[in-house]
C-alpha positions in Angstrom: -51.5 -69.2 11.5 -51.0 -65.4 11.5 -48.3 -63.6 12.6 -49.7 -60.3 12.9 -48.1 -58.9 9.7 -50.3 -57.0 7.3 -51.1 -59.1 4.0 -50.7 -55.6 2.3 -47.7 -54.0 3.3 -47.7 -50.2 2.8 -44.8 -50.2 0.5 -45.9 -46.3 0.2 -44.1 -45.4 3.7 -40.8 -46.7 1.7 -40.9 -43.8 -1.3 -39.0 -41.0 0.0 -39.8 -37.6 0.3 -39.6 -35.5 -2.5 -36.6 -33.2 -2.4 -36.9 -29.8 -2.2 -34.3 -27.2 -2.5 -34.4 -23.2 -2.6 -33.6 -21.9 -5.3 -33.4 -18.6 -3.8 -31.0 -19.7 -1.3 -29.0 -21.4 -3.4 -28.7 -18.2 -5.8 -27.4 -16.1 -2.9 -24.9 -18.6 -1.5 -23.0 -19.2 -5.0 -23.5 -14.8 -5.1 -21.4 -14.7 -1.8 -19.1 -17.6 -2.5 -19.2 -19.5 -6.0 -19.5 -23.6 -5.3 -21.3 -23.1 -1.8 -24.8 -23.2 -3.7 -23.7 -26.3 -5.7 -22.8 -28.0 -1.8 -26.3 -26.7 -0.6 -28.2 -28.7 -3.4 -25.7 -31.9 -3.2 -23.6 -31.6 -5.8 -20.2 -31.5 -3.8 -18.0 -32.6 -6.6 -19.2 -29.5 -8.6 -19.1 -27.7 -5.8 -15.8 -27.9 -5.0 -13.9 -27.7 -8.3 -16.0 -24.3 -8.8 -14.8 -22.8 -5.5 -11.1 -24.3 -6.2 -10.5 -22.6 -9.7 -12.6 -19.4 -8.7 -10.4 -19.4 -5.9 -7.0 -19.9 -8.0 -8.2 -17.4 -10.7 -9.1 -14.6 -7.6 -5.4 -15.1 -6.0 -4.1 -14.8 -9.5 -6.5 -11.5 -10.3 -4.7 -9.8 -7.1 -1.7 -10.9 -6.6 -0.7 -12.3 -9.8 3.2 -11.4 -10.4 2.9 -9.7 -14.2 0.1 -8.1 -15.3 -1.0 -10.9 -18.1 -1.4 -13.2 -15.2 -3.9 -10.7 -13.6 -6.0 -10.6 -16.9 -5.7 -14.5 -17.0 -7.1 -14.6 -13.3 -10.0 -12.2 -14.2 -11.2 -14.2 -17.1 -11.4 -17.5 -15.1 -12.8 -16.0 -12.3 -15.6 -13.6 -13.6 -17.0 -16.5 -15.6 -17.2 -19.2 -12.7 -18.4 -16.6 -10.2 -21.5 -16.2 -13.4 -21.8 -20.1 -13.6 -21.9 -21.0 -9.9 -25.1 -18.5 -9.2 -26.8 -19.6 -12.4 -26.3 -23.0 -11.6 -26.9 -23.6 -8.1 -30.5 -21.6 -9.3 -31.4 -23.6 -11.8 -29.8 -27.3 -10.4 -32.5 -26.5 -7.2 -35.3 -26.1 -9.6 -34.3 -28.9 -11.5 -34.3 -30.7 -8.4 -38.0 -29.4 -7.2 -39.2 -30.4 -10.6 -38.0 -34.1 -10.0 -35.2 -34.0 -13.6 -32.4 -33.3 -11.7 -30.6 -36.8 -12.8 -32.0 -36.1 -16.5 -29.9 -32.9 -16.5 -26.8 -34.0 -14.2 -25.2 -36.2 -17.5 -25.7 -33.3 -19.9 -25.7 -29.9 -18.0 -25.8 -26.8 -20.5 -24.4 -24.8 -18.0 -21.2 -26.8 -17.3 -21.0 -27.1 -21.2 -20.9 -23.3 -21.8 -18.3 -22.7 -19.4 -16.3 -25.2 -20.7 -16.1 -23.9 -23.9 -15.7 -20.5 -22.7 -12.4 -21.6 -20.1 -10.9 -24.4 -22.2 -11.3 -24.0 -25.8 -14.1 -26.6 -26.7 -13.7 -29.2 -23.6 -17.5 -28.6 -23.4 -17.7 -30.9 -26.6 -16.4 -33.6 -25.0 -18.0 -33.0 -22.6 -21.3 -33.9 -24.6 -20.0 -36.7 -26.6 -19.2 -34.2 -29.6 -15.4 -35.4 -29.8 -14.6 -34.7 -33.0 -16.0 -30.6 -32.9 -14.0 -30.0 -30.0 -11.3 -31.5 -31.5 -11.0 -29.3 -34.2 -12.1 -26.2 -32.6 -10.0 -26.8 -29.7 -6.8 -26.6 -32.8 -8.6 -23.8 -34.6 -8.9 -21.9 -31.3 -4.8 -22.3 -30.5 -3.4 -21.5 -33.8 -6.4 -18.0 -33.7 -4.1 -18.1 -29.8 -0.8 -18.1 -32.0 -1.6 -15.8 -34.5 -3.1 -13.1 -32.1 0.8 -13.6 -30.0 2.3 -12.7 -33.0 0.0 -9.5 -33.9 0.1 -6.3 -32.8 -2.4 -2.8 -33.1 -5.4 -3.1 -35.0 -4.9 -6.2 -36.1 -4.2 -7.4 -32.6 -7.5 -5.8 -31.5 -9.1 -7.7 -34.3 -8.0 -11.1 -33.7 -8.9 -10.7 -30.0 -12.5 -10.3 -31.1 -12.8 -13.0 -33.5 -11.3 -14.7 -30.7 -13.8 -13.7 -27.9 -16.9 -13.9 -30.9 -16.0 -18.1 -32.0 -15.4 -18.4 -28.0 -18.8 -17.0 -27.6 -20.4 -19.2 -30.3 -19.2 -22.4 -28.9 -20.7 -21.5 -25.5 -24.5 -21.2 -27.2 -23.9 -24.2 -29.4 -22.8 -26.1 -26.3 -26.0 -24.9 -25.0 -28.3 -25.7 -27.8 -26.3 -29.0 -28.0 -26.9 -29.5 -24.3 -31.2 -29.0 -24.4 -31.4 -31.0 -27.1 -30.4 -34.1 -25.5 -32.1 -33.0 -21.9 -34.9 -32.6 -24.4 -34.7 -36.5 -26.0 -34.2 -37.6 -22.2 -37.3 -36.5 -20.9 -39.1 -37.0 -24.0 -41.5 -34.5 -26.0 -43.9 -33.9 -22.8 -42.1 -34.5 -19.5 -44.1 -35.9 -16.2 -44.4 -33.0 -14.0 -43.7 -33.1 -10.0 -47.2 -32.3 -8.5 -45.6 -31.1 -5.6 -43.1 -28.5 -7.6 -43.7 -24.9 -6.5 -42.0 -22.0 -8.3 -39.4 -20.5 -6.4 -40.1 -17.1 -5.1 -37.2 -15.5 -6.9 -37.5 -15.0 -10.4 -35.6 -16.6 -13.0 -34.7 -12.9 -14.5 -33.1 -11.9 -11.3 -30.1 -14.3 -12.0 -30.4 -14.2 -15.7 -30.0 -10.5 -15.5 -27.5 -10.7 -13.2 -25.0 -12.3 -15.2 -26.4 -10.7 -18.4 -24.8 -7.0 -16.6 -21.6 -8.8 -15.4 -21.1 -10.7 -19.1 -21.8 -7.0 -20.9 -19.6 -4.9 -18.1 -16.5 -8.0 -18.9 -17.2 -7.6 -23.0 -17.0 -4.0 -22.4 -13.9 -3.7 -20.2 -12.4 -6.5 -22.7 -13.6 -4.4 -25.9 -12.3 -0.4 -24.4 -8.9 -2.4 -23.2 -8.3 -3.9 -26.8 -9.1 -0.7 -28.2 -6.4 1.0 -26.0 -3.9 -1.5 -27.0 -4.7 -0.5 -30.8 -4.3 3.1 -30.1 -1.8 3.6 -28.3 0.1 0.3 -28.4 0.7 -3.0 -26.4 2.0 -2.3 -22.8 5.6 -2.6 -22.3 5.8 -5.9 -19.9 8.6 -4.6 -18.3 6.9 -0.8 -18.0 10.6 0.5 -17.8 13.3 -1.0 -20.7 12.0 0.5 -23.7 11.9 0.0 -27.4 15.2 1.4 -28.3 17.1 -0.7 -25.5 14.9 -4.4 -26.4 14.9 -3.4 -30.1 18.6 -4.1 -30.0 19.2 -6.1 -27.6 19.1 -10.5 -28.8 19.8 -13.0 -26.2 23.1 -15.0 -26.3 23.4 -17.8 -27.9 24.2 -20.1 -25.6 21.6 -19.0 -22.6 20.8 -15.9 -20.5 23.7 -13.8 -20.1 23.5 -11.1 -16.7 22.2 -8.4 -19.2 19.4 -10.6 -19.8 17.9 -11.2 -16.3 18.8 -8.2 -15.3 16.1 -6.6 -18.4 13.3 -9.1 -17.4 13.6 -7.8 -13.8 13.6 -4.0 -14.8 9.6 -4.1 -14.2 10.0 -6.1 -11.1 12.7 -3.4 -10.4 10.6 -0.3 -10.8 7.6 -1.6 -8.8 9.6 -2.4 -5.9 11.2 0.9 -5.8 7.1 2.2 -6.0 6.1 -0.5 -3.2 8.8 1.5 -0.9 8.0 4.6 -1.7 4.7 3.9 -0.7 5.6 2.7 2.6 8.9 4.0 3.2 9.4 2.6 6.9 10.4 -1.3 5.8 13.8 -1.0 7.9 16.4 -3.6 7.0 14.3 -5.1 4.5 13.6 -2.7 2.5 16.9 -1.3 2.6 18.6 -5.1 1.2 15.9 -4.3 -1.7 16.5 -0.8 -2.9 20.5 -2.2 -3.0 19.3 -5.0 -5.4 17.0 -3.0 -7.2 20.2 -0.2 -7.8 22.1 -2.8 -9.0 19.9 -3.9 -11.5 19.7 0.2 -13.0 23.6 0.1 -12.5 23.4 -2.8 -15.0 21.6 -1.2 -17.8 23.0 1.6 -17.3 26.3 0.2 -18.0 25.2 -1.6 -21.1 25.4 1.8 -23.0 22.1 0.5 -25.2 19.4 3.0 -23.8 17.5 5.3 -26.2 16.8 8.5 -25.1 13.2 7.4 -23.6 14.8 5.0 -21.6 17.3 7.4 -20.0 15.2 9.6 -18.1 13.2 6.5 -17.0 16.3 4.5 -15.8 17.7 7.4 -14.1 14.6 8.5 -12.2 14.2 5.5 -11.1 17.8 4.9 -9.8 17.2 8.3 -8.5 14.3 7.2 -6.5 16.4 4.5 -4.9 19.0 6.4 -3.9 16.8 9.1 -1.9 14.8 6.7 -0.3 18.1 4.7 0.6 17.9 8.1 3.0 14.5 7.7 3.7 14.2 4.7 5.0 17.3 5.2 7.2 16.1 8.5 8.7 13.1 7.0 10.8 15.4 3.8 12.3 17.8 6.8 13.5 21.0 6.0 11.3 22.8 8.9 9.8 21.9 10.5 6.6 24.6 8.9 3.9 25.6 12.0 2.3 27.2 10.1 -1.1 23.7 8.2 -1.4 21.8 11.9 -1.0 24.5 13.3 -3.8 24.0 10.2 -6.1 20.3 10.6 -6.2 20.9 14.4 -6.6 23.3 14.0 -9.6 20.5 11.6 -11.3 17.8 14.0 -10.9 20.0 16.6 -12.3 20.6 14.4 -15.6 16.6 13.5 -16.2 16.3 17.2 -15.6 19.3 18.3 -18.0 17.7 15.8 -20.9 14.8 17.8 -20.6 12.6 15.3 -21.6 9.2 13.3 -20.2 9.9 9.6 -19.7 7.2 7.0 -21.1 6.2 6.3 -17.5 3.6 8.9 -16.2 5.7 10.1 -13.2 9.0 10.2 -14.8 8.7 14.3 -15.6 11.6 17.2 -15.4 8.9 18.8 -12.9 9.4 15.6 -10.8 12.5 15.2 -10.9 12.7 19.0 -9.7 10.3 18.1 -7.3 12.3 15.4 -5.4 15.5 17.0 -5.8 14.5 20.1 -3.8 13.8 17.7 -0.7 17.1 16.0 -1.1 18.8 18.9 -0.8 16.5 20.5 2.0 16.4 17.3 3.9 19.6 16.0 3.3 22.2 18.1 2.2 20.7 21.0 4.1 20.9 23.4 1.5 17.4 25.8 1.2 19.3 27.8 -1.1 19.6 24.7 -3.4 16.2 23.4 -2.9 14.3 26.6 -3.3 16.1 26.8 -6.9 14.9 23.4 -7.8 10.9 24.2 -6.6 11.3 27.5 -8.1 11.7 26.0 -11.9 9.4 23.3 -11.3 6.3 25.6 -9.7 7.2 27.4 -13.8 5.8 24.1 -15.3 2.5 24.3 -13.0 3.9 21.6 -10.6 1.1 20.9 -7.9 3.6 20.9 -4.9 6.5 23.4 -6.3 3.5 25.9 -6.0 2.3 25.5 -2.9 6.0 25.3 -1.4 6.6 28.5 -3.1 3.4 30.0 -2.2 4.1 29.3 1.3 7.8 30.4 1.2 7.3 34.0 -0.9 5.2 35.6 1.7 7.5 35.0 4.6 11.1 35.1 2.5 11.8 31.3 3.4 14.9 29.6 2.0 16.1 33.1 0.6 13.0 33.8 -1.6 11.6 37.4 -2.4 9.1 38.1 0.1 6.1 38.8 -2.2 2.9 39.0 -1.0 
């Protein structure tokens, strides 16, 4: 008795459809967003620990808090933003070609940027334990020896550093192909139905051949900085004389202490108002903190004499925009703040020297102190004295406010035409 059925089913119709993927779409979707090419071709997992990290090492790039963190952020996130568009390329060929699972247990390009972001993790990533093992050591004590260096030397280290960084990624790499390469076996089956894609493998591999040279470069021309002209102050204000003898107490951080590792914090915040003088209350409550902190050091009595015109500009600074940001919420000028900030000007101007920072200049001090006492203390006489020496040292803005002052005899000048 029959019951219809076919005695040869067509097991055929139950072989899926061969996947295809574009490569060329999922090259410009890691471009615009790194991960988003690795979701287009299926790979969530990978997709979403790229786009977390990128993400974490972008916040850190912009808004870091010190500026180490910032270079931290830029050398995770460069490097992921690379992988993700290579990848998400070259997984969607693979998976056209039919070797995706081949490739998925021994990736070269999650190899490589494992060694490149975690000091040999790419190792064991590929079963070679014991190599990352001992590169991941060698690579931490290179780490402690560079922290301890300085100059030259320091600009050395950082490329031995950055050259056994970059070896590990191609050995990673040539580890990786080998295997893919015993895998699939000396002459792989081909997918009849694979097609090329339409974009070019050189126009990602170039790609992230001019972003890996431009970060070398940048990396290189910083380092070489650093050796000439010295390693960055992290606090941009305290300076050698005043940490070269000062030692933290014995028994924890004393006031002195927290009040130096806020002295960079302090300076930018006085530069963040001065940018955008119009804060109110808020920005008020900080200029007060950030005088206190100056008031500190300044009371220590350990500044060198390039730290005092720094730490007095600065406090200067606070003081007259103390004014400033009082003037556009219509509260009264404080006349003692006004004089304060005039009678620090007047003692970066007295030392007669340039302070480390690039604004900190007699001519700037000059500069500011002429609108203090114009806009505050309502003396032209005063200010016009102030612009008057500083338009001698080829000030930008002491000229033009004495070029627009001679001709018409404003604030007591000569009229000269």
């Amino acid at each position: 008795m029959s019951l219809g059925l076919s005695e040869q089913p067509l097991f055929g119709a139950l072989v899926p459809e061969p996947k295809h993927k574009s490569a060329g779409w999922a090259f410009l979707l890691s471009l615009l967003l790194p991960g988003t090419g690795q979701f287009y071709c299926g790979k969530i997992a990978r997709g979403v620990i790229t786009l977390a990290f990128w993400a974490f090492g972008t916040v850190l790039k912009f808004w870091g808090p010190i500026l180490n963190a910032r270079g931290t952020g830029l050398v995770i996130a460069l490097p992921l933003w690379v992988f993700s568009f290579l990848d998400a390329y070259y997984t969607a060929t693979e998976i056209n070609q039919g070797i995706e699972l081949q490739v998925e247990a021994q990736n070269p390009r999650v190899a490589v940027v494992l060694n490149l972001l975690t000091a040999g993790l790419g190792y064991f990533y590929l079963g070679e334990r014991t190599k990352g093992m001992v590169l991941f050591i060698g690579l931490n004590l290179l780490k402690f020896v560079l922290a301890a260096t300085a100059g030259y030397l320091q600009a050395l280290v950082q490329i031995l550093s950055l050259t056994v960084a970059g070896v590990m990624a191609v050995d990673a790499y040539r580890i990786a192909k080998r295997q893919i390469g015993a895998e699939l076996g000396p002459q792989p089956e081909e997918n009849p139905a694979y097609k090329p894609s339409r974009l070019p493998s050189y126009v990602p591999a170039g790609l992230a051949t001019l972003a890996t040279a431009g970060f070398l470069a940048m990396l290189v021309f910083g380092m070489a900085i650093v050796a000439i002209r010295g390693p960055v102050r992290s606090s941009a204000v305290p300076g050698s004389g005043f940490y070269a003898g000062h030692k933290m107490a014995a028994h924890g951080q004393t006031s002195l202490d927290r009040a130096v590792g806020d002295l960079l914090t302090t300076v930018q915040d006085i530069q963040k108002v001065e940018r955008n003088p119009y804060g109110g209350q808020d920005e008020t409550a900080a200029l007060q903190r950030d005088i206190g902190v100056l008031n500190t050091v300044l009371g220590n009595g350990s500044l060198n004499s390039a730290d005092i015109p720094v730490v007095y500009y600065s406090r200067g600074q606070a003081l007259r925009l103390m004014n400033g940001v009082r003037e556009p919420d219509g509260e009264q000028i404080d006349l003692p703040t006004a004089q304060g900030a005039l009678a620090d000007y007047d003692k970066v101007i007295a030392g007669d020297s340039n302070g480390y920072l690039r604004e900190v200049t007699v001519a700037n001090a000059q500069y500011w102190a002429g609108f203090v006492a114009h806009d505050y203390l309502h003396s032209d006489a005063k200010a016009y004295s102030y612009w008057e020496k500083c338009a001698e040292l080829s000030h930008a803005g002491c000229l033009h406010l004495m070029a627009s002052a001679r001709p018409t005899g404003r604030g007591g000048q000569k009229v000269d035409i």
